[in-house]
C-alpha positions in Angstrom: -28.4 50.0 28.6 -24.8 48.5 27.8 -22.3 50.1 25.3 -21.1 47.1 22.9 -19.0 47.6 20.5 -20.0 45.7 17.3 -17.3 46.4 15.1 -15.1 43.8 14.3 -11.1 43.9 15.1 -9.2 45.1 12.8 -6.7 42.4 10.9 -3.7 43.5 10.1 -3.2 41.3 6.9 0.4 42.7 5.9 3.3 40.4 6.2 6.6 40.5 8.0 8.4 41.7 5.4 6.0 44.4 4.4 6.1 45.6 8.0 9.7 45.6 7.7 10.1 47.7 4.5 7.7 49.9 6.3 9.2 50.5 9.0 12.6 50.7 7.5 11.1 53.2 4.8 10.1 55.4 7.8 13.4 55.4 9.3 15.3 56.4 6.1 12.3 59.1 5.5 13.3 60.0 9.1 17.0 60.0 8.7 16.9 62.2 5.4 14.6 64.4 6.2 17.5 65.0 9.3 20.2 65.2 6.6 18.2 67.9 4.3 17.9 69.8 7.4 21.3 69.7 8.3 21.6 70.8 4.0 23.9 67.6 3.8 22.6 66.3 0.4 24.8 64.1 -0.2 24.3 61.8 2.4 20.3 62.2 2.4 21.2 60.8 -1.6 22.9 58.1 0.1 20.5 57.3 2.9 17.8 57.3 -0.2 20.1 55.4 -2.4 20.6 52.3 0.2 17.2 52.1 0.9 16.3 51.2 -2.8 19.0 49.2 -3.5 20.2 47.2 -0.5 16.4 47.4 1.7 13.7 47.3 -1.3 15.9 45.4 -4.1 17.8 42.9 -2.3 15.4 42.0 0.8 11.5 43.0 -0.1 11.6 42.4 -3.3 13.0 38.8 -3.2 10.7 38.0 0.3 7.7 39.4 -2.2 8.3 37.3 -4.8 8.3 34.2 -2.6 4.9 35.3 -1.3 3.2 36.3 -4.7 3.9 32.8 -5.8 2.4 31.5 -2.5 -0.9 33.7 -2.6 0.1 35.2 0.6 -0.6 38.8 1.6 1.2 40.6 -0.9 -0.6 38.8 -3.2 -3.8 40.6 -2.3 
């Protein structure tokens, strides 16, 4: 008897720019969680603070818009 696998691939339907917030939210998580360790709060406000505003607000948030209006995958 044969093993098959009959469960179909998984498709990874997200788009560039929501693997790019992604991974940029990880490494801001990352880097803040470093900074709270370290008990520099200010700079883990920053790190936080940069994300939002210059990663999520400026970038995503105009690359999401274009692909809402599209029907593309952050439409779904």
């Amino acid at each position: 008897s044969t093993d098959t696998d009959h469960r179909l691939p998984v498709i990874d339907r997200r788009s560039l720019a929501d693997r790019w917030i992604e991974s940029r939210l990880s490494a801001t998580v990352g880097e803040a969680t470093r900074l709270f360790d370290a008990y520099q709060f200010g700079e883990a406000g920053r790190q936080a603070y940069e994300f939002l505003w210059g990663d999520f607000a400026d970038w995503y948030i105009e690359a999401a818009k274009g692909q809402l209006a599209a029907g593309g995958p952050a439409a779904a």
